[in-house]
N, C-alpha and C positions, 0 to 999 in steps of 0.2 A: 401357287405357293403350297408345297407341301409340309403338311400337319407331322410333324417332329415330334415326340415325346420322346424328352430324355427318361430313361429306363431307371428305378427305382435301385436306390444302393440296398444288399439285402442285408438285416443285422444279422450278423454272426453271436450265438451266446457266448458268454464268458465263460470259461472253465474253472473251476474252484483249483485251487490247489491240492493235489493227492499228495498231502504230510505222509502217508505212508510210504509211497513211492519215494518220497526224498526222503527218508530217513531210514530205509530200506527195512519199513516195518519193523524197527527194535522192540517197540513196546509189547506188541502180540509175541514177537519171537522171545524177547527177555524172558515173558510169564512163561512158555512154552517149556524153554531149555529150564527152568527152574522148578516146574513141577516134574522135569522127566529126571531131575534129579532127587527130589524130595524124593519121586519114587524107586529110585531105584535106591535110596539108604534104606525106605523102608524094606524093599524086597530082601536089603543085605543083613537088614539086623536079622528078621523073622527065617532068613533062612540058617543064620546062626544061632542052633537055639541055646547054647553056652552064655552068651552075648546076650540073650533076648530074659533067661532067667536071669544073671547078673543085675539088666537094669530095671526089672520089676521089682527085686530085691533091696535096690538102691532106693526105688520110689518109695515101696512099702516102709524102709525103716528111716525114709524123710519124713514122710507123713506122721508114724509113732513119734518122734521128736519134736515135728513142730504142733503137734497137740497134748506131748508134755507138757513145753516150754509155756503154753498158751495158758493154761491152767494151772503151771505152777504162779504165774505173774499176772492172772490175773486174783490168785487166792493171797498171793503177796500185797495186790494195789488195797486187797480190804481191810488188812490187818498190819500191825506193824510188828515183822519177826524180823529179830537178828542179823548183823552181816555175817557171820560165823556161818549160820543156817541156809545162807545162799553159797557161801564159798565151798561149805561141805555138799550143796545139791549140786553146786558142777562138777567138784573131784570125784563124785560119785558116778556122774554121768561118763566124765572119763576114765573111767573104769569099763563100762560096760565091755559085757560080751558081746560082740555084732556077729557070731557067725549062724545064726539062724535067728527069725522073727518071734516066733514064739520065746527065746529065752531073751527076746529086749523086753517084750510084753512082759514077761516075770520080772525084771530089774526096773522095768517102772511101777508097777503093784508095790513095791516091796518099796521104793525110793517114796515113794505116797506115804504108806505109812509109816515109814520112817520120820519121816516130813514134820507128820500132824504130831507123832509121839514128839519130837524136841520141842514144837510150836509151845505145847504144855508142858514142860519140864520148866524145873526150879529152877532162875538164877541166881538164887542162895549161894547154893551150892559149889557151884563154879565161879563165885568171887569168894568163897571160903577156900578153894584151892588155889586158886591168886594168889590169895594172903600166903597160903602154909608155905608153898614152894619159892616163896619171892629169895633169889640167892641163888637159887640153885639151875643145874641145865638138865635139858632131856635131850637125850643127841640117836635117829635112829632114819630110818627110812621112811615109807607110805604109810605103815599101820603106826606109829609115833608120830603121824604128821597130822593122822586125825588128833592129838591130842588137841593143838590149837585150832584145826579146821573147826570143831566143835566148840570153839569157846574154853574150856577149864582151863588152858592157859597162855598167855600173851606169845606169840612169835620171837621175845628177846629170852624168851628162857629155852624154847622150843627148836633144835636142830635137827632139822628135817628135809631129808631131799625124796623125791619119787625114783625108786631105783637105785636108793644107797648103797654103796657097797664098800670096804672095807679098800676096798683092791685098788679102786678110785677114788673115793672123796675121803682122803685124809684130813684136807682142809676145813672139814667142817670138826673136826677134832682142834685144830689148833685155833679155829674162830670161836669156838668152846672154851677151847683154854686161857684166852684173851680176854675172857669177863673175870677168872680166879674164882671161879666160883665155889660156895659152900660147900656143897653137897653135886656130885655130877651122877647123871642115870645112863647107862649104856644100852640101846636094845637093836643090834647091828646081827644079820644072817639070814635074814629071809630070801633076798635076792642074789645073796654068794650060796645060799645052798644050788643056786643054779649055775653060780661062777665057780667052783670049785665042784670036782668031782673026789677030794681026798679033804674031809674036814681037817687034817693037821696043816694041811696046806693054809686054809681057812685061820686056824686058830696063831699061824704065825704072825701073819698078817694083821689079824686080831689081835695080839699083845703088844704087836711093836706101836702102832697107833696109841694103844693105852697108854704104854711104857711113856710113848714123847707128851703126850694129855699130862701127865703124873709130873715128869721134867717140869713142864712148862708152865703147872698151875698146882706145883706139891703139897699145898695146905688144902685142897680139895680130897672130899671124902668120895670115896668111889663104889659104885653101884653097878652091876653087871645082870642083866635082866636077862630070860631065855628067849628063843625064839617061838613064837605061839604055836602051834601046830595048827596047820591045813586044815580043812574038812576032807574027810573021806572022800566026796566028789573033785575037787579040785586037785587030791592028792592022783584020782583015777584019769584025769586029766592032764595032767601033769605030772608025773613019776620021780621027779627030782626033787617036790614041794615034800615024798614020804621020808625024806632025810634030817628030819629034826633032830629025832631023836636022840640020831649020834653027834650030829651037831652040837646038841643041848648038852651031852657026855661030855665034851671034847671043852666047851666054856664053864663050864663048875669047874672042871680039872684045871682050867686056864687061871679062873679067879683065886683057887688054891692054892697057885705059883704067887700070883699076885699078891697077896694076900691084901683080896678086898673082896665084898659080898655079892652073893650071888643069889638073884631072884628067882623064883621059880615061878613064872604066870602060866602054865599050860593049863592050872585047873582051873583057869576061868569057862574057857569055851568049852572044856570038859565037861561042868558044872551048867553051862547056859549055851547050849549051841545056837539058840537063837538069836544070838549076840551077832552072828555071821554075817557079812553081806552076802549076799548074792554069788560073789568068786570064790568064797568060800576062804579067803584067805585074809581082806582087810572085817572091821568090825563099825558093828551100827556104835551110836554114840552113846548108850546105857553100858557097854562093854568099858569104858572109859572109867570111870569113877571106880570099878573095882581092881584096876588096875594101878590106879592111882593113888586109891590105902594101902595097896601093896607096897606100892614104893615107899609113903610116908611110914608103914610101919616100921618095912624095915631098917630107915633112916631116922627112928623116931622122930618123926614129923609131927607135930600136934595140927592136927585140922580141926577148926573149931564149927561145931554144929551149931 
């Protein structure tokens, strides 16, 4: 009988499954096609160097604001200042000049101490012009719109748009004339000195709005203020802001017709040019109260000290 051994079955290993094979390597190939394209934006910004100043510029004047913003709210969480004194730091901000770093760096220096001079200022004072002017309206563009951004007086006596202009916002003459007020203050042409390039064009414009204010609210006494004059940089800046003067010509002669008065504030910044902001054309908030006797005086106003 012959010795048989059945022959041993041999094990075969198991094979793992190669996920990459069956998935035809997306995860390596994903990162891949992803960094060849991170690279190639980087290679497209850097080779535009247009593009590549633009967004250093963009970064630099994110960073100046958001270490404004940081410091102005954290000097706010310690003390308790004013809503007035925050709504006047953003219309401030929206103002700025953005077209080089260094002149934002100056409009923030300058917004600081602006800042800390109102933080200490009287509110005597500004609930004594509350009192005086209660009755009466103030109707004018951005540098008039500081009057209530800063507090000296409430938003229902205060008609105020950014960008006013005679040519467009009638309406806020006839939303004026819908209170009948006392006494009414006009101070309209800063920004039609840029809509107009003929002030009589200006000045017609300018009476017919009065003319329908007078219609519409005839027991009101009427007040016609000048337009403040630029600074010298802003006027260099802008060529159509050195037009005051005939402008200011062109509204005395107007009031004349009218026969209603005519304010003259140009010697305020004349007298204080440090009253300026930064554009050279709106004003910090000490410019206000001299502006402001102006009016009462000339409406004999009593503001009581």
């Amino acid at each position: 009988m012959n010795n048989f051994r059945r022959p041993r079955k041999q094990k075969i290993p198991k094979r793992k499954p190669d996920r990459s094979r069956r998935t035809g390597n997306t995860a390596s190939g994903g990162r891949t096609s992803r960094i060849d394209s991170f690279g190639i934006l980087v290679q497209d910004i850097f080779s535009d160097r247009t593009k590549l100043l633009h967004i250093i510029i963009a970064l630099i004047v994110t960073a100046f604001l958001i270490s404004f913003l940081f410091h102005l709210f954290a000097r706010n969480s310690k003390a308790e200042i004013a809503g007035d004194n925050v709504d006047k730091n953003i219309k401030s901000v929206e103002r700025f000049d953005y077209s080089n770093v260094s002149t934002i760096e100056e409009q923030i220096d300058e917004l600081n101490a602006s800042s800390k001079k109102d933080s200490s200022s009287s509110t005597t004072d500004k609930a004594a012009y509350q009192k005086a002017f209660k009755g009466c309206i103030i109707l004018g563009d951005s540098v008039t719109e500081g009057i209530s951004a800063y507090g000296y007086l409430s938003d229902d006596i205060v008609f105020s748009k950014i960008g006013a202009s005679v040519a467009t916002d009638s309406s806020l003459f006839e939303k004026a004339a819908a209170l009948y007020p006392s006494k009414a203050f006009f101070a309209m042409g800063m920004n039609d000195m840029g809509n107009y390039s003929d002030p009589k064009d200006f000045i017609k414009q300018y009476k017919k709005c009065l003319k329908q204010f007078m219609k519409d609210s005839p027991k009101s006494e009427v007040y016609v203020c000048s337009i403040s004059k630029p600074s010298d940089n802003a006027i260099a800046k802008k060529s159509w802001l050195g037009k005051s003067e005939k402008f200011n010509k062109q509204i005395k002669s107007m009031c004349k017709s009218l026969d209603v008065t005519y304010i003259d504030v140009t010697g305020i910044f004349k007298n204080h040019p440090d009253l300026y902001e930064g554009d050279g054309i709106h004003a910090k908030s000490a410019y206000y109260p001299y502006w402001l006797d102006m009016m009462a005086k000339a409406a004999d106003i009593k503001i009581d000290s």
